[in-house]
N, C-alpha and C positions, 0 to 999 in steps of 0.2 A: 428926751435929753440924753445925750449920751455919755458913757461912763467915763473917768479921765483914764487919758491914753487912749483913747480909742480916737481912729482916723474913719471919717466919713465923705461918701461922696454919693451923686446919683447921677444918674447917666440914663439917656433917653434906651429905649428895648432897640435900638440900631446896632446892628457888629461894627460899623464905622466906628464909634463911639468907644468900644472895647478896649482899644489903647489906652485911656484913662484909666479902667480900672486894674491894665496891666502894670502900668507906670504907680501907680500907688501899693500894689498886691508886692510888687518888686521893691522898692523902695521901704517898707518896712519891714518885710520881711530878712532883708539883709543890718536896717538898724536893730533888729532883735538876735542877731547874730546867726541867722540861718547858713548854710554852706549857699553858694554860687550854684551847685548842681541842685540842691535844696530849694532852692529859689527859682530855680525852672521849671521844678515839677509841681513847685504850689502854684506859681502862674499861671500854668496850663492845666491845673485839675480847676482853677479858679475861670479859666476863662472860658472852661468845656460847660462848669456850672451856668455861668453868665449864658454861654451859647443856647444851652439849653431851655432857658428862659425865655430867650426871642423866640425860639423855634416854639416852643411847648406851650408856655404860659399864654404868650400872645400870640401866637400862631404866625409870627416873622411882620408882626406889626411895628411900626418903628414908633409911633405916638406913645406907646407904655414908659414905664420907667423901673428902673432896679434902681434900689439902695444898696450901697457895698459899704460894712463896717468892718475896719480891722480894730481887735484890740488885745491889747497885749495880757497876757497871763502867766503864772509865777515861769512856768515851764516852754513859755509859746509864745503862742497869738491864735486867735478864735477871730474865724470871718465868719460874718453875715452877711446872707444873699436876701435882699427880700421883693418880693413883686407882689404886683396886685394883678395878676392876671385871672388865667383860667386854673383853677387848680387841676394837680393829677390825678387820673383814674385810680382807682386804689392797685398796687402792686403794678401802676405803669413805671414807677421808678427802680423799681429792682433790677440791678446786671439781669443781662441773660449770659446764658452760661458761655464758656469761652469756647466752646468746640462745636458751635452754632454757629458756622460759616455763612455769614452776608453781610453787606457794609450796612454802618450807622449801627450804636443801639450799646457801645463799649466806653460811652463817656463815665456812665455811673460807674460802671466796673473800676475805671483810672483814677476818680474821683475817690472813690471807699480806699484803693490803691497807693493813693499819696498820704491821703487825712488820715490822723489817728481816727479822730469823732468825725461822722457825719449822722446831722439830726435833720428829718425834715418834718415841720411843722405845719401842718394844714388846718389847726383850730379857728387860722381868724378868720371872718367873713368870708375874706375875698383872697386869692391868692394862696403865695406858700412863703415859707421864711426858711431857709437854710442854711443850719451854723455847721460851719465846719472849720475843726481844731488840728494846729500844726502844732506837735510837741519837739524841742529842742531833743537830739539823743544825748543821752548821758556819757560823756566822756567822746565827745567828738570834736575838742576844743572849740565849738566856737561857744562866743559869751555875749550876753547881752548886751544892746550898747545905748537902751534907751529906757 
């Protein structure tokens, strides 16, 4: 059951499909009073996570499913990423470091980059669940609007 204020949706492990949860990550995040450039780069920390998922969890299977919850908090909003796939190797989610030149492997890096909080949870059975929190800045006028 999900907590009030919180927006939920799920969407197949397809990148097709990834416009949904840009179109909603976007859309509240600007009714919580996020800036316009704010809002781009939680999009795209949110959709590199989502990416991730296809790729990692289910290995670019399109039958899985992610859950995407946004929900708002005193200072923010806190999403959740959650799947049922493969979970990850221990220490396969950690950046590598940035002066390790070759392509792939800088989503996490962008992701820890944008998000105040990122937690990822690998306790239940199957899968992973990843919350990660966007805090409003103090004194950057915008203001919540929901």
């Amino acid at each position: 059951m999900a907590a009030e204020g919180t927006v939920s949706i799920r969407i197949p492990s397809d990148p097709k499909h990834l416009y949904l949860m840009r179109r909603l990550v976007q859309e509240v995040s600007l009714a919580h009073g996020f800036t316009e450039e704010e809002v781009r780069r939680i999009v795209l920390a949110m959709d590199e996570a989502c990416t991730n998922v296809i790729r990692h969890a289910y290995g670019g299977d399109p039958g899985g499913s992610i859950d995407i919850e946004a929900h708002p908090i005193e200072d923010g909003l806190r999403f959740t990423v959650i799947d049922h796939g493969r979970k990850p190797e221990p220490g396969a989610i950690a950046p590598r470091a940035l002066d390790e030149v070759r392509p792939g492997g800088l989503g996490t890096h962008f992701i820890q980059r944008v998000m105040d909080e990122v937690v990822y949870d690998t306790s239940q059975e199957r899968g992973t669940r990843l919350c990660l929190v966007k805090r409003r800045k103090p004194g950057d006028g915008s203001r919540g609007k929901g």
